[in-house]
N, C-alpha and C positions, 0 to 999 in steps of 0.2 A: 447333455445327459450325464449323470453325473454314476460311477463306476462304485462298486463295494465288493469288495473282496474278503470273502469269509475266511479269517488265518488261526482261528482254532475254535475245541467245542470245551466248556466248563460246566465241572456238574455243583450243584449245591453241597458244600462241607458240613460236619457236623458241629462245627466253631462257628455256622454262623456265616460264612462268607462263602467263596466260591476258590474250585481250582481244576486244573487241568493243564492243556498242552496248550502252546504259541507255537503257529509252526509257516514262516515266513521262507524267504531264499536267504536270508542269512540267521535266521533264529531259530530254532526247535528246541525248547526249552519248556519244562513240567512249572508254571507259576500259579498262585495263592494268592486269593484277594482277603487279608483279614481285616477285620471290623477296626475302622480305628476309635480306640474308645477314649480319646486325650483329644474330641474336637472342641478347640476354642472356639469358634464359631460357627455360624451356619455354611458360609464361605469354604469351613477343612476340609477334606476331603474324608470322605465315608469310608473309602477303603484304604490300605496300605497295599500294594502290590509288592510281593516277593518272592527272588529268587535263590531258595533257598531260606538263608536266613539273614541274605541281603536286601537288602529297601530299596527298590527299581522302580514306582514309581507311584502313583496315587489315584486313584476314583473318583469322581463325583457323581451323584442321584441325580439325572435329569428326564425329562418327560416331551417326548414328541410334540411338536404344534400344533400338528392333524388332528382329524378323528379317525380310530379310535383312540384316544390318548393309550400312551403304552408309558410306562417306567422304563427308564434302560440307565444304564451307568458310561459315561464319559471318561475314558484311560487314556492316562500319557504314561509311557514308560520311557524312561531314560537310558536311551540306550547311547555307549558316546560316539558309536557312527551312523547312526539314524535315528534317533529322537522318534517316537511312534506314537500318533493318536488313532485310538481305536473307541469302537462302538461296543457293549456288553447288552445285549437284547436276551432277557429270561425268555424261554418256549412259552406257551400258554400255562402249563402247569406250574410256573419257575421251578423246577427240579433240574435241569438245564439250559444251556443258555450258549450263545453263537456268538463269539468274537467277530469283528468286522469293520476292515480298515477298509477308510476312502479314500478314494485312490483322485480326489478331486483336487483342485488347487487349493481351496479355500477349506481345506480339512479339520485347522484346530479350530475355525470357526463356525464351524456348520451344525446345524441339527437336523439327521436327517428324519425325514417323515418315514410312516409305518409303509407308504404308498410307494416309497423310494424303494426301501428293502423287499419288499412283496412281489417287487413284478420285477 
């Protein structure tokens, strides 16, 4: 069975993207997802994540396998003593949204389903 660990909450910006707190055993940290509007391709990442007005790491728009399909965004942030892949699931309203690292082996590779995070 595979572990999720909800490590911060993000509310929608008025730029358009998202921000709020990371808040880990080694991180607590106020981060910014902004739009990134320089994608060369479909492949770029959607967001820019920053801390600050530093570049920590990037987003990508992906979508559950299950039903209900759900949108959620795919985060790595580079951090350079733990490298962090994380889950961004919007609430139903998307006005906010729940950070959520898996705590599984297979984490940069996973998609987890809506059935995973629910129960």
């Amino acid at each position: 069975m595979r572990r999720y660990i909800v490590i911060g909450r993000l509310k929608h910006s008025r730029q358009g993207g998202w921000e709020g707190e990371i808040n880990t055993l080694t991180i607590r940290r106020q981060i910014r997802l902004v739009p990134n509007d320089d994608r060369g391709s479909c492949n770029a990442p959607v967001f820019r994540i920053m801390l600050g007005w530093q570049h920590i790491g990037e987003a990508w728009e992906n979508e559950t396998r299950k039903q209900p399909l759900r949108t959620y965004l795919r985060l790595r942030i580079e951090d350079p003593l733990c490298p962090l892949d994380a889950f961004l699931f919007p609430d139903s309203e998307a006005d906010c949204a729940s950070l959520i690292m898996d705590c599984g082996r297979n984490a940069p590779s996973s998609h987890p389903t809506w059935e995973d995070l629910d129960g």
